[in-house]
N, CA and C of each residue as an Amber inpcrd file, in Angstrom:
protein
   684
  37.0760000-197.1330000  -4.6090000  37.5520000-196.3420000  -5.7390000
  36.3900000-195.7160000  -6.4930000  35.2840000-196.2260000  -6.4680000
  34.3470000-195.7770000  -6.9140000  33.3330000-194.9980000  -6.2210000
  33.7320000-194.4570000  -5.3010000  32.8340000-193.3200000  -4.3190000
  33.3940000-191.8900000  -4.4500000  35.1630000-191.8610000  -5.1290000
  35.7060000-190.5770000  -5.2650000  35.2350000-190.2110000  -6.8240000
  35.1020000-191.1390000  -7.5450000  34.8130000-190.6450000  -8.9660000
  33.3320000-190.2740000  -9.2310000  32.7900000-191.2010000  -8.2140000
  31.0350000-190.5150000  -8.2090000  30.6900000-189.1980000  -7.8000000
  31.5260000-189.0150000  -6.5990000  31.3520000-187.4380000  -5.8760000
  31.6300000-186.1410000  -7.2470000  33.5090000-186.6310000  -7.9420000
  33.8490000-185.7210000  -8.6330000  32.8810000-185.7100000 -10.2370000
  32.0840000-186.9840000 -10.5180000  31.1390000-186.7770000 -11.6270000
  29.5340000-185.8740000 -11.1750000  29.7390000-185.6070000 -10.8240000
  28.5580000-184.5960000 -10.2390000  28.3330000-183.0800000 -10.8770000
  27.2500000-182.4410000 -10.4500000  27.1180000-181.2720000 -11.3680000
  27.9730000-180.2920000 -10.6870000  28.6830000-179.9230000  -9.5820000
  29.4510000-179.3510000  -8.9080000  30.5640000-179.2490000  -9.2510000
  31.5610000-178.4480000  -8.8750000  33.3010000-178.9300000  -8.3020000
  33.5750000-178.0690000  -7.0630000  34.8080000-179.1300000  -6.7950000
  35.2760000-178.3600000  -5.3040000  36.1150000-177.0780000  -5.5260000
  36.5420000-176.6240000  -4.4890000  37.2610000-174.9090000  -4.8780000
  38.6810000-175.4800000  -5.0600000  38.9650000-176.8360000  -5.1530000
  40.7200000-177.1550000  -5.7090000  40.5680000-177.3840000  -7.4450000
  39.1030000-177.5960000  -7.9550000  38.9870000-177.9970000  -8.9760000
  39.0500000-176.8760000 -10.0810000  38.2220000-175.9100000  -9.6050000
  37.8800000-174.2360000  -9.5350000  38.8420000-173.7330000  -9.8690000
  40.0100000-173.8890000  -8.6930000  40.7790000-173.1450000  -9.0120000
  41.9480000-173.6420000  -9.9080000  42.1440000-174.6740000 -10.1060000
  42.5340000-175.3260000 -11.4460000  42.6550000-174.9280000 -12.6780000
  40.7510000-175.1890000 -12.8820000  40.3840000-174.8740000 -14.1370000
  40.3880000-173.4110000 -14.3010000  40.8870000-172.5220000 -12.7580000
  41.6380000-170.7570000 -13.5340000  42.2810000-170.8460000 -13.8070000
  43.2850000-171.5180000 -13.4430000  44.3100000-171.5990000 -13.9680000
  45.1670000-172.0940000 -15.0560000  44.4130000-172.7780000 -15.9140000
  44.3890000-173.3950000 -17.1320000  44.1430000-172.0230000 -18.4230000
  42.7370000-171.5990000 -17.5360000  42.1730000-170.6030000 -18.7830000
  43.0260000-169.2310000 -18.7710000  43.7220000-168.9040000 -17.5430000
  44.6100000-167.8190000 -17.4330000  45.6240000-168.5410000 -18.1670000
  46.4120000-169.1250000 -17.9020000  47.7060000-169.8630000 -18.9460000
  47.3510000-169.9770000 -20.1680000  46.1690000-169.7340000 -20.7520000
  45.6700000-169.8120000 -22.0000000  45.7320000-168.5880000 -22.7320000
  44.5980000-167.7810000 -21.9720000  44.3330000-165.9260000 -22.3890000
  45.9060000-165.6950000 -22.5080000  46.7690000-165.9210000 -21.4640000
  48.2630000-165.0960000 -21.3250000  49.2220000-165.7870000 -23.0970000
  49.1170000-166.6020000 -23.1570000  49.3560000-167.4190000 -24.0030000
  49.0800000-166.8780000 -26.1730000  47.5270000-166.5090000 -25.4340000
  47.0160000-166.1270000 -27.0270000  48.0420000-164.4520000 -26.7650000
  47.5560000-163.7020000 -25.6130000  48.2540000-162.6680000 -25.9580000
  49.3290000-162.3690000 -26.2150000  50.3700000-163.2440000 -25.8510000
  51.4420000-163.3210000 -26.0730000  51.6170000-163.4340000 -27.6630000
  51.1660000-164.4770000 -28.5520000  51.4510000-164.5070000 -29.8380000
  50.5850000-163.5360000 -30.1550000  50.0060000-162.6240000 -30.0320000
  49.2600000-161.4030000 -30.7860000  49.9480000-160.1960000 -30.4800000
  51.3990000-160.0320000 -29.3340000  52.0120000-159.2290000 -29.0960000
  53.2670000-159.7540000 -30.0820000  53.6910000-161.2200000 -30.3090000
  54.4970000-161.3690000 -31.3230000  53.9860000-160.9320000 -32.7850000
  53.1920000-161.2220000 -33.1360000  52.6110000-160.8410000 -34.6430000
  52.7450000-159.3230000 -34.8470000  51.9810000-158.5600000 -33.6220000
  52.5860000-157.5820000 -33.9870000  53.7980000-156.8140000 -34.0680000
  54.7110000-157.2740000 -32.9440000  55.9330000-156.5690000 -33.2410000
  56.8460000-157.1420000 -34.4990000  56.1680000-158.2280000 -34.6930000
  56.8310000-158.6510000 -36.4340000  57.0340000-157.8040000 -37.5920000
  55.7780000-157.3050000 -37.2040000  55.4430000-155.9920000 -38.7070000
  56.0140000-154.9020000 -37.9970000  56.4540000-154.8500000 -36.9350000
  57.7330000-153.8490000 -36.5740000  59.3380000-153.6460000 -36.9740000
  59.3170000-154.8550000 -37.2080000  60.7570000-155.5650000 -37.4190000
  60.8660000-155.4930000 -38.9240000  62.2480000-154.2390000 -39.1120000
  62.1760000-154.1560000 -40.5910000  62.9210000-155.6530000 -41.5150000
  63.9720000-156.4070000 -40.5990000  64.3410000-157.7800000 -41.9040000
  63.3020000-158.2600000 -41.6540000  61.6610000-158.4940000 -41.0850000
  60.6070000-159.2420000 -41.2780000  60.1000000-158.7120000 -42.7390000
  59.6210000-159.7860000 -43.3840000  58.4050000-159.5380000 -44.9680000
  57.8720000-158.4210000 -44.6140000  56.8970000-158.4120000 -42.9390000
  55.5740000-157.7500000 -43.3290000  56.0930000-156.6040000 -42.6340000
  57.2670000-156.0350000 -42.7620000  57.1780000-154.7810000 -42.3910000
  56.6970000-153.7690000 -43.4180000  56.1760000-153.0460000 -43.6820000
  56.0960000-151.7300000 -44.4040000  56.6900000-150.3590000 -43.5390000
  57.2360000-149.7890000 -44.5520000  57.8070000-148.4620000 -43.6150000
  56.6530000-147.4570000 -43.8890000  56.6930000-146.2720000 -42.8800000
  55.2650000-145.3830000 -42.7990000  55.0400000-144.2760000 -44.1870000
  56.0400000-144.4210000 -45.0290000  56.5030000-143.4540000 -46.0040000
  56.2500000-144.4430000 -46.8190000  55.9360000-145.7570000 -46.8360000
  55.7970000-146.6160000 -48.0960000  54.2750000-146.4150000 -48.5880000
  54.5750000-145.9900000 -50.0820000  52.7100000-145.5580000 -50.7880000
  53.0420000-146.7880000 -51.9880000  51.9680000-147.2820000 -52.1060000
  51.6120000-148.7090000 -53.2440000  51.0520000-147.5950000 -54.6060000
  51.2710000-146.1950000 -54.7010000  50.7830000-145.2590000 -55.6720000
  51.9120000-144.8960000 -56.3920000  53.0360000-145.1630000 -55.8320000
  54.6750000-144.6570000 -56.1770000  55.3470000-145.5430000 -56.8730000
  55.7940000-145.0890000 -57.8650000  56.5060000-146.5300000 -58.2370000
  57.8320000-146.7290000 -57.8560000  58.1420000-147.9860000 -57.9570000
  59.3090000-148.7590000 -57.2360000  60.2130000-148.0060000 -58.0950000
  60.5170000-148.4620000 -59.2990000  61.7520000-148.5870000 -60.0770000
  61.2140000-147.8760000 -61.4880000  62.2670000-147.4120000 -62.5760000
  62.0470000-146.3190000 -62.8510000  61.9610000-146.9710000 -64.4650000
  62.3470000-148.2870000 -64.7410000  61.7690000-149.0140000 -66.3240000
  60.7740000-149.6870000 -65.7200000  59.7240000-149.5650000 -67.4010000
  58.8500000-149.6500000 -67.7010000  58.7920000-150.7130000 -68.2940000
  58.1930000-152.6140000 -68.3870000  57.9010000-153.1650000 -68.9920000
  57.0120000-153.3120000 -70.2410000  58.1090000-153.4380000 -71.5780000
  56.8630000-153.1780000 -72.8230000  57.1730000-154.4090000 -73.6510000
  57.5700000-155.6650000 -72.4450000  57.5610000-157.1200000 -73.7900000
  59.0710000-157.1440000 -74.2180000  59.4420000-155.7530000 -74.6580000
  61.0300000-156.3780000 -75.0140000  61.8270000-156.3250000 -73.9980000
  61.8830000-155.6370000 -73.2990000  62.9660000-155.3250000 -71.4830000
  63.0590000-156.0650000 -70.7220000  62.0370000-157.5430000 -70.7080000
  62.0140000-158.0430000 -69.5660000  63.2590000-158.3690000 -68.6790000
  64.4970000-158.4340000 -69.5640000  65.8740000-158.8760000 -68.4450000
  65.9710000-158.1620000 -67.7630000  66.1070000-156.3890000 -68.1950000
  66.5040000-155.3950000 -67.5210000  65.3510000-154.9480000 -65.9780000
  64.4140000-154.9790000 -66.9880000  63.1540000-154.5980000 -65.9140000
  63.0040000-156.1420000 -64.6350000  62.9820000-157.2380000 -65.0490000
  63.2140000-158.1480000 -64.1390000  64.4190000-157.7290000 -62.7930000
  65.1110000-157.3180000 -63.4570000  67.0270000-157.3480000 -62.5560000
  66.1810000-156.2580000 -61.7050000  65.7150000-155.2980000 -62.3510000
  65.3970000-153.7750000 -61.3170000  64.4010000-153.8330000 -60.7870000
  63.8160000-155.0860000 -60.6480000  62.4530000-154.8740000 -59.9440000
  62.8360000-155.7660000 -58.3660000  63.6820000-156.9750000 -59.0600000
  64.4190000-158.1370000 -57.9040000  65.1410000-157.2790000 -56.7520000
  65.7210000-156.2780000 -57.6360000  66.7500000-155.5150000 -56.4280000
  65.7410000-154.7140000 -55.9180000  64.9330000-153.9040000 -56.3350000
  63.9450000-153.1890000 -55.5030000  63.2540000-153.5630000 -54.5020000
  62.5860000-154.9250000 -54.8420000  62.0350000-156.0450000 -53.7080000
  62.6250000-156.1880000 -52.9600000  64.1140000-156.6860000 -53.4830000
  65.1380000-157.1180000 -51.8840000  65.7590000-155.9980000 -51.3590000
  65.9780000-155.2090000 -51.8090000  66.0410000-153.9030000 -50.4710000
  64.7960000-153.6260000 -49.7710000  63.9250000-153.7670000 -50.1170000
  62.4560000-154.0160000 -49.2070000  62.2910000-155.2900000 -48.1590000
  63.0260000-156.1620000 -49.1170000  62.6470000-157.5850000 -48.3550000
  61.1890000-158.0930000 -48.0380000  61.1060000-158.0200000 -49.7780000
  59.9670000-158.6030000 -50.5760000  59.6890000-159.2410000 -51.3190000
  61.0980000-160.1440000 -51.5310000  61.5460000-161.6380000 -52.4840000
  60.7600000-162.4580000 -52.5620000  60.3470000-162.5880000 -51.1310000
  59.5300000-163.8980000 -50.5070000  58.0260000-163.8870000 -51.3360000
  57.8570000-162.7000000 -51.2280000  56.0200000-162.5210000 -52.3280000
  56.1440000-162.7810000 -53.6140000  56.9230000-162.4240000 -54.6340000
  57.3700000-163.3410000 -55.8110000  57.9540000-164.3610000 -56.0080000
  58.9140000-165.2680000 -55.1430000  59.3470000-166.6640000 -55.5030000
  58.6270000-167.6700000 -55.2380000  56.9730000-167.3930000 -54.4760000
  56.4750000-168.5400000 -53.7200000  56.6250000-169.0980000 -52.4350000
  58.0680000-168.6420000 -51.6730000  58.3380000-168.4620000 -50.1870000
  57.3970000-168.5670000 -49.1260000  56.6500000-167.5620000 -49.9530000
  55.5700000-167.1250000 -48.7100000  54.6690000-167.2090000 -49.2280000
  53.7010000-168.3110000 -49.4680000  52.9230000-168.1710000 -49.7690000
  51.5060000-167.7570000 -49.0550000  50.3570000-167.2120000 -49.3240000
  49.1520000-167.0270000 -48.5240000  48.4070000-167.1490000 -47.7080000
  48.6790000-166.7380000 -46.6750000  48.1140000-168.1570000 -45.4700000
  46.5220000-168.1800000 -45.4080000  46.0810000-169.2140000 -44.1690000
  44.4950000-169.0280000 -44.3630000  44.1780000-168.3570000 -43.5850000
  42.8660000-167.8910000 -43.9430000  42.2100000-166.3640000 -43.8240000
  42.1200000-166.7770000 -41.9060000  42.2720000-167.4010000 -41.5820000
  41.9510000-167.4350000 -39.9020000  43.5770000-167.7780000 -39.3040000
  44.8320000-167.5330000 -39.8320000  46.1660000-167.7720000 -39.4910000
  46.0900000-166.0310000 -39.1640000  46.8620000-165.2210000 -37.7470000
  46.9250000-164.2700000 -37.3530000  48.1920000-162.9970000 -38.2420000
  48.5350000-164.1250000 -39.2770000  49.4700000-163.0880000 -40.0500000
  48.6540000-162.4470000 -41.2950000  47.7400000-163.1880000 -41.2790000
  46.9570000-162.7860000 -42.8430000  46.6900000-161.7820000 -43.2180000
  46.5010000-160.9880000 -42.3780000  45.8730000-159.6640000 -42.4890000
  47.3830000-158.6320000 -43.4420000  48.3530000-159.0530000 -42.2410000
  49.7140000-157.9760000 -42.3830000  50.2480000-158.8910000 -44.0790000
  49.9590000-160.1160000 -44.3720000  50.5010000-160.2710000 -45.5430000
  49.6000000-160.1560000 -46.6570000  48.1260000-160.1030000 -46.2810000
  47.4470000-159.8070000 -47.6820000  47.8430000-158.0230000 -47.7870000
  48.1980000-157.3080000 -46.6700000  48.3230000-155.9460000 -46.9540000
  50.1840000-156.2100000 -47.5590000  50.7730000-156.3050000 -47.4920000
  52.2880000-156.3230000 -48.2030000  52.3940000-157.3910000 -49.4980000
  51.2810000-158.2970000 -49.8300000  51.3720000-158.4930000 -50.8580000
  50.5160000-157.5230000 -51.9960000  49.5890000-156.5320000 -51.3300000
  48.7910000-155.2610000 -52.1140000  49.4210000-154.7390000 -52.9830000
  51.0740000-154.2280000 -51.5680000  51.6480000-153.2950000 -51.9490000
  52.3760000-153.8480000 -53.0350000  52.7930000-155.3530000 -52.7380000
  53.8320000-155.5050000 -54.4700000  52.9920000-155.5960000 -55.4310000
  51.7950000-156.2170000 -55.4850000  50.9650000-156.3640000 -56.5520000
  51.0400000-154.8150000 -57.4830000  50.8990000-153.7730000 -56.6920000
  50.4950000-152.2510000 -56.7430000  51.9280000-151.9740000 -57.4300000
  53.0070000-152.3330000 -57.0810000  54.6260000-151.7110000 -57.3070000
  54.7310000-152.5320000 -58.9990000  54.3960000-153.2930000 -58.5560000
  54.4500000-154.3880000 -60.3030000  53.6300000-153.6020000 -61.4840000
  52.3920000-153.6240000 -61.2250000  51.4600000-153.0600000 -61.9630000
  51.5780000-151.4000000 -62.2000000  52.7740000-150.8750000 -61.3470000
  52.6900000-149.0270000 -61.9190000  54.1780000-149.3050000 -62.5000000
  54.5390000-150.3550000 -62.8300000  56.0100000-150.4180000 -63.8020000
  55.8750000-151.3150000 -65.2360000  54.1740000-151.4470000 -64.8750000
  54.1560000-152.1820000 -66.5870000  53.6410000-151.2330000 -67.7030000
  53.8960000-151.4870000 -68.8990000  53.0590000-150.6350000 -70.0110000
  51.3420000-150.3710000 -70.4030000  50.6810000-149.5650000 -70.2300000
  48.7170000-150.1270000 -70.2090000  48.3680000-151.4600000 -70.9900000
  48.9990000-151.5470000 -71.8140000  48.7990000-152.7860000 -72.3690000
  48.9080000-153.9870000 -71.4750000  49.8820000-154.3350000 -71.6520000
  50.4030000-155.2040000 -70.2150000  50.0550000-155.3930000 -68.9920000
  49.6110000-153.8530000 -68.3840000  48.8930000-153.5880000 -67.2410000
  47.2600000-154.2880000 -67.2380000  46.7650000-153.9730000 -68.8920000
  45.9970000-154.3570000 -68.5330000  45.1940000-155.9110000 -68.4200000
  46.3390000-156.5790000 -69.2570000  46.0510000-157.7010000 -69.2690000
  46.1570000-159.0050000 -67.9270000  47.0490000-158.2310000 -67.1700000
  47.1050000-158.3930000 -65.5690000  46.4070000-157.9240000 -64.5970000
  44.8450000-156.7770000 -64.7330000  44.5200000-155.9590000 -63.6550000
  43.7700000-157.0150000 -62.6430000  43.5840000-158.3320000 -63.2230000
  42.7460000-159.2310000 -62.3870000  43.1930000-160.1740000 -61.6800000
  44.9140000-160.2510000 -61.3790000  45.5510000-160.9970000 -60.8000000
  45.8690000-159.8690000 -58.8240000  45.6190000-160.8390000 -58.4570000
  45.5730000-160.1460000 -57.0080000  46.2940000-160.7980000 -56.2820000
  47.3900000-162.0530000 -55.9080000  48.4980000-162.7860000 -56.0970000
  50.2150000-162.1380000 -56.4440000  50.5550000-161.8730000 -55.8010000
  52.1780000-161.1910000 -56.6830000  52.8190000-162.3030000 -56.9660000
  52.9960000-163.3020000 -56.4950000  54.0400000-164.6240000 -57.0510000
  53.1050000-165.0630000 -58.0160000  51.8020000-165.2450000 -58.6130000
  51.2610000-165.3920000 -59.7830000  51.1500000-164.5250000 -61.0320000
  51.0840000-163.3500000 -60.5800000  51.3830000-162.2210000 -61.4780000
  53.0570000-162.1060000 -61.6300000  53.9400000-162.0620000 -61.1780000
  55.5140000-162.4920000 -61.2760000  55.4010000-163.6430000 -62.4620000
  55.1160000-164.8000000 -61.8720000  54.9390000-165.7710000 -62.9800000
  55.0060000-165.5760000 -64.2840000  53.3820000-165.3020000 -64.2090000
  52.7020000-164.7350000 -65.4910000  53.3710000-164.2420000 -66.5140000
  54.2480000-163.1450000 -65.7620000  55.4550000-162.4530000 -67.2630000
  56.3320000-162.5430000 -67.3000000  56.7530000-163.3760000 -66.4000000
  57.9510000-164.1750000 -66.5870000  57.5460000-165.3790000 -67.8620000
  56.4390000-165.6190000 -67.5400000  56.1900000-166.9050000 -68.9880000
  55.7810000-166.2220000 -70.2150000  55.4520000-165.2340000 -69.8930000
  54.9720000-164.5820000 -71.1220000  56.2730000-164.0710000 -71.8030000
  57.2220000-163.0320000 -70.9640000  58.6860000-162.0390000 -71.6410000
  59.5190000-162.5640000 -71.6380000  59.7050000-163.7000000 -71.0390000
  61.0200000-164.4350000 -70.4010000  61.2670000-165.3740000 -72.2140000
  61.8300000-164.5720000 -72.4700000  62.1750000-165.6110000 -73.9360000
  63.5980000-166.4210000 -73.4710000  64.0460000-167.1090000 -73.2220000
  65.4180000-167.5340000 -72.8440000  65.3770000-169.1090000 -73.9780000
  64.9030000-168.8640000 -75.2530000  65.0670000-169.4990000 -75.7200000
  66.8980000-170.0500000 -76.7650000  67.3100000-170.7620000 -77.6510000
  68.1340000-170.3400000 -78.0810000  68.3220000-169.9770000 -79.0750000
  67.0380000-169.1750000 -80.2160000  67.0530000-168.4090000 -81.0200000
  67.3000000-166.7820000 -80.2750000  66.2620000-166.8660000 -79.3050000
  67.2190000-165.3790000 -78.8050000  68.3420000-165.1760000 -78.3910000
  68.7090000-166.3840000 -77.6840000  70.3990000-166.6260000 -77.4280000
  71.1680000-166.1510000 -78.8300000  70.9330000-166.7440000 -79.8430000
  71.5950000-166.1910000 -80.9460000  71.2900000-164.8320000 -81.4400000
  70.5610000-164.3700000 -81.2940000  70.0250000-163.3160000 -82.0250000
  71.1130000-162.2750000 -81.4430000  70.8060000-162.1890000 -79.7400000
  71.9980000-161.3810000 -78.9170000  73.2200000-161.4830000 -79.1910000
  73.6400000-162.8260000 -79.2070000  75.3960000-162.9790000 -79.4930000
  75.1920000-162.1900000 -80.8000000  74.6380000-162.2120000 -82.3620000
  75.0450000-161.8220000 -83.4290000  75.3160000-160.5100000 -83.1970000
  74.0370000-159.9590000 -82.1220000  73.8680000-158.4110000 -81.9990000
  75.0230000-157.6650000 -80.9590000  75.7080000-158.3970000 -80.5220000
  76.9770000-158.6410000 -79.4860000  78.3980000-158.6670000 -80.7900000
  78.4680000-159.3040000 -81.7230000  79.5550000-159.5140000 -82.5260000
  79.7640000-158.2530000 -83.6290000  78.5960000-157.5440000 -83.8160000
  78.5430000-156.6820000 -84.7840000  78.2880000-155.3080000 -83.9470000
  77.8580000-155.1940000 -83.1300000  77.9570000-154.0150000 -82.3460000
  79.5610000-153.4390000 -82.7520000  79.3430000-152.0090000 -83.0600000
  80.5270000-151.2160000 -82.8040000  80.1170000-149.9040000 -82.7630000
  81.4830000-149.2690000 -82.1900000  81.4750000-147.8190000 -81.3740000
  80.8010000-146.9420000 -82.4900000  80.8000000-147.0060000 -83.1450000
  80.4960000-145.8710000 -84.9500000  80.6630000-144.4600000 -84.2240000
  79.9390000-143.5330000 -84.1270000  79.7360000-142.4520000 -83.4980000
  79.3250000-141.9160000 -82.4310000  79.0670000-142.3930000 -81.5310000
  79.3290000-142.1770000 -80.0780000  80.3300000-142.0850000 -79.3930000
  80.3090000-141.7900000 -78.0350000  81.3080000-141.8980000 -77.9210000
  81.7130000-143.1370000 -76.6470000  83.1620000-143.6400000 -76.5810000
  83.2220000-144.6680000 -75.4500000  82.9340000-145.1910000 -74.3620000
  82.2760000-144.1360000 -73.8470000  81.0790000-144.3350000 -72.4970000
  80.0750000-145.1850000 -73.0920000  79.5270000-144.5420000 -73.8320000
  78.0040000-144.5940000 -74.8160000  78.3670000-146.2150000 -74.8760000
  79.4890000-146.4790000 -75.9980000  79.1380000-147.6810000 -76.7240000
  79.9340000-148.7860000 -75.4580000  80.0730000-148.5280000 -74.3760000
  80.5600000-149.7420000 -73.2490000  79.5100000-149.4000000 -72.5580000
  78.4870000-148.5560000 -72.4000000  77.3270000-149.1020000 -71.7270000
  76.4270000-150.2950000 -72.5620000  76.2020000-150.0010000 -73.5500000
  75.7490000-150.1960000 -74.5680000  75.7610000-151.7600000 -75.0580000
  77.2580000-152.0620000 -74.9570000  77.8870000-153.3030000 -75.3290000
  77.7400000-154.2080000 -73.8410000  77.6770000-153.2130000 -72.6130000
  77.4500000-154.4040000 -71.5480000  76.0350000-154.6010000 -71.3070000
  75.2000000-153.8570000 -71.4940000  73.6930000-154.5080000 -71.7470000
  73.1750000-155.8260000 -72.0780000  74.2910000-155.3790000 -73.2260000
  73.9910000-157.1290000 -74.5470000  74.4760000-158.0030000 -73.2890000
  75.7000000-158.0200000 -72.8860000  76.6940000-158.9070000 -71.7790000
  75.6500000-159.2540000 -71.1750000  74.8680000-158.2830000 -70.1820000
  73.9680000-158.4460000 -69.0330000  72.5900000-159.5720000 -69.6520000
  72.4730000-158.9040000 -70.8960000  71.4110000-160.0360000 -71.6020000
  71.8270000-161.3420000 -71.5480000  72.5180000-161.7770000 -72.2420000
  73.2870000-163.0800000 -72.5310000  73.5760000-163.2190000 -71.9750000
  74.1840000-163.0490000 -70.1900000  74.5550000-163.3630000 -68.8940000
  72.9980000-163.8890000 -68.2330000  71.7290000-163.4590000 -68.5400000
  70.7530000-164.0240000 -67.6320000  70.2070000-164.9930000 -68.2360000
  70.6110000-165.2450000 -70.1200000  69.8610000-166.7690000 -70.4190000
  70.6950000-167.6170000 -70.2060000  71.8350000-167.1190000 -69.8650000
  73.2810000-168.6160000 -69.9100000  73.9970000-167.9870000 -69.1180000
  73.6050000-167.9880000 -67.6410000  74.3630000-167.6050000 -66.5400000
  75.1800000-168.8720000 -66.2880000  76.2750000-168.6120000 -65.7690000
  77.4580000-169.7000000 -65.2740000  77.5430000-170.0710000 -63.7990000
  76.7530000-171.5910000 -63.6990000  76.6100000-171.8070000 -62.7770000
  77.6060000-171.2830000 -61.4080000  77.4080000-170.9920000 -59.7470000
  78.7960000-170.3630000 -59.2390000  79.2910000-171.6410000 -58.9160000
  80.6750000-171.4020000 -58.2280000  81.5690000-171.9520000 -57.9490000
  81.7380000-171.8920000 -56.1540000  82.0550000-173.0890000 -56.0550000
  82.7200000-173.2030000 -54.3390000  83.6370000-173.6400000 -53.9860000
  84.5790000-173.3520000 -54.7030000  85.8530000-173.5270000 -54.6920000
  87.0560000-172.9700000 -54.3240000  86.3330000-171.3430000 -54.4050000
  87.0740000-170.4530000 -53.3860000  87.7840000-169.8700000 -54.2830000
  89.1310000-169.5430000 -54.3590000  90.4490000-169.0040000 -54.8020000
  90.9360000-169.7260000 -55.3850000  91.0130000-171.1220000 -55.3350000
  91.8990000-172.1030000 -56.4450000  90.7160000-173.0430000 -56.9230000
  90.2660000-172.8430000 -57.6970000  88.7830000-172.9750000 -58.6370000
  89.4910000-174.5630000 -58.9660000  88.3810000-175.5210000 -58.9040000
  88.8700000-177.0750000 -59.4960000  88.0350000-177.7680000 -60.0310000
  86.8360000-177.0020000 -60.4890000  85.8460000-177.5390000 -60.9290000
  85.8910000-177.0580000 -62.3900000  86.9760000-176.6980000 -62.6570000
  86.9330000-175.3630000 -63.9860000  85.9640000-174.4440000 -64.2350000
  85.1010000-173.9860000 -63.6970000  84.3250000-172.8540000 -63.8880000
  84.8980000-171.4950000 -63.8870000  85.7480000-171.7840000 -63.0770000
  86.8310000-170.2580000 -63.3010000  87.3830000-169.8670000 -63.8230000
  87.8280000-171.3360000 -65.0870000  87.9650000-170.9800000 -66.2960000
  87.5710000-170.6260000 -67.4140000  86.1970000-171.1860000 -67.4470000
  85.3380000-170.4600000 -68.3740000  84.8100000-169.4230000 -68.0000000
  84.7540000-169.0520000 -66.9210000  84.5820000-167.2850000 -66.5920000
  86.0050000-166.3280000 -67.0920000  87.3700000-166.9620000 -67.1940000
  87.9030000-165.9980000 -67.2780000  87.9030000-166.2410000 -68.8970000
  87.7200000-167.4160000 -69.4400000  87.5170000-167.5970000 -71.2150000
  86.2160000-166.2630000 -71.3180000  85.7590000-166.1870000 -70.7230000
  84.2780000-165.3790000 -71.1320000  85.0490000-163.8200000 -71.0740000
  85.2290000-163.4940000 -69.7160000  85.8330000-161.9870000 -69.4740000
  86.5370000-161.6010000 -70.6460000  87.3980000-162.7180000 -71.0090000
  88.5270000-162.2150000 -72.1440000  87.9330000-161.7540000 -73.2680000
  87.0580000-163.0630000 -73.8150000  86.1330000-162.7840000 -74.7480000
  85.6190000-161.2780000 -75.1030000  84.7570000-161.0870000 -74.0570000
  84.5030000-159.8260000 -73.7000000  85.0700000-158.5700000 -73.8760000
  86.3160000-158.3470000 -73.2390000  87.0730000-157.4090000 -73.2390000
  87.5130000-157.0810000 -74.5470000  88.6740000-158.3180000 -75.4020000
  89.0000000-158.0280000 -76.5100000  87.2130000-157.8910000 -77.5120000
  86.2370000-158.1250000 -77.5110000  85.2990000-157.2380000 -78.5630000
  85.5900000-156.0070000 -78.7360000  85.4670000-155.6710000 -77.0070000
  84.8140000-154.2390000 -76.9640000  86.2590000-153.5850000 -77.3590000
  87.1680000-154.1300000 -77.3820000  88.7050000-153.1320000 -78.2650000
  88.3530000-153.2070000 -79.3380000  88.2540000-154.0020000 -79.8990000
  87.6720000-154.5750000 -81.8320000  86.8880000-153.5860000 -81.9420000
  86.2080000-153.1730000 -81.3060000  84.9800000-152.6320000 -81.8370000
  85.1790000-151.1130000 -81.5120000  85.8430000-150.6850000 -80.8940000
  86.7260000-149.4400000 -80.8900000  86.9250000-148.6530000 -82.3120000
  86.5180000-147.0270000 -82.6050000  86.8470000-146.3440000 -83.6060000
  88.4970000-146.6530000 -83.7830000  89.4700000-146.7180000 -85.1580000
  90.2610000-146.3970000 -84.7760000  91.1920000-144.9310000 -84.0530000
C-alpha cells in the first residue's frame, strides 16, 4: 500500500491525474461564468432592484412635492409609490442592504442606490438638502427624515383632528373643500392607521367595524361642513 502513494507523492502526475485536474478547473471557469452571465441578466430583468431603465437620469426628479419639514406624510406617500413602480422599496426599508465590495452585485447596487440617493435629494428643500448632502446610503438618508419630519406624535394627532372638526367649505367651492378635507383624512390615516383585517367579507375581529365607525364619521363632517 505504500509503493502506490509514494509513486503518486512525487513531483510528477500521470496523464489520468492531468486530466482530472482539467477537468475540475474547466467545471470551475464554466461555473464562475455562469454566475457572471446570471448577475448580468439580473440588471436586465425589470421586477429585479437593479434594473435601471436606459431613459432613467438620477438629474430628473421622481415626484413632483417638495419636502419643507411640514409635508412629510404627503411627500413620504409620493415618494413610496414612485420607488415601487420602480421597484426600489428594497433601498429604503433596509431589504437590501449593501453588500461587500468583493460580492459580484455591488457594483449594479451601489449604482441603483446613486440613483435613489439622487431622486431623494432633487425632492427636498436646499435647506434640507443640505443638511443631508453627506449621506451616500438611501435607507439611512430615508431614516434620517423620517426621524427628523415624521412627527406621529399625539399632540399632532390632536392638532389634525381639531383642524379636521373645524374645517369648513366657506368659499370655495365643493371639489376644493373635499380635496382639502381628505388630506387632513390622509394625515390622520398615516399616524393612526387601522391595523388590516383577514377576515375577508364577514370581518370577526371587529375591525370592520371601526372602519365603517370611521367612514361614517367622515362622511357626515364633510355634509356639516357644507355651505348651506
Amino acid at each position: 500500500m505504500a509503493e502506490p502513494f509514494a509513486a503518486n507523492s512525487g513531483s510528477s502526475y500521470s496523464a489520468v491525474e492531468l486530466q482530472r485536474i482539467t477537468e475540475v478547473l474547466n467545471q470551475i471557469a464554466s461555473i464562475q461564468a455562469q454566475l457572471t452571465r446570471n448577475s448580468a441578466n439580473s440588471s436586465q430583468d425589470p421586477t429585479n432592484p437593479y434594473f435601471l431603465h436606459p431613459s432613467e437620469s438620477a438629474g430628473t426628479p421622481l415626484i413632483p412635492v417638495i419636502l419643507d419639514g411640514k409635508n412629510y406624510g404627503s411627500w413620504s406617500r409620493s415618494m413610496v409609490l414612485a420607488l415601487k413602480s420602480k421597484n426600489k422599496l428594497k433601498f429604503i426599508d433596509g431589504s437590501l442592504p449593501k453588500p461587500d465590495e468583493n460580492d459580484s452585485v455591488f457594483e449594479s447596487w451601489e449604482r441603483c442606490n446613486t440613483y435613489v440617493v439622487a431622486w431623494i435629494n432633487l425632492s427636498l428643500s436646499p435647506s434640507i438638502s443640505q443638511s443631508v448632502i453627506w449621506m451616500n446610503v438611501a435607507s439611512d438618508l430615508w431614516n434620517d427624515l423620517k426621524h427628523r419630519y415624521y412627527h406621529g406624535d399625539r399632540f399632532r394627532v390632536a392638532e389634525l383632528h381639531e383642524k379636521f372638526y373645524a374645517f369648513r367649505q366657506g368659499d370655495v367651492d365643493v371639489t376644493t373643500y373635499f380635496t382639502k378635507l381628505r388630506a387632513i383624512w390622509e394625515d390622520i390615516e398615516n399616524f393612526r392607521m387601522i391595523p388590516s383585517c383577514e377576515c375577508g367579507k364577514d370581518c370577526k375581529c371587529g375591525l370592520g367595524v371601526v372602519r365603517r365607525y370611521k367612514s361614517e364619521d367622515q362622511v357626515t363632517h364633510f355634509l356639516r361642513g357644507l355651505n348651506d
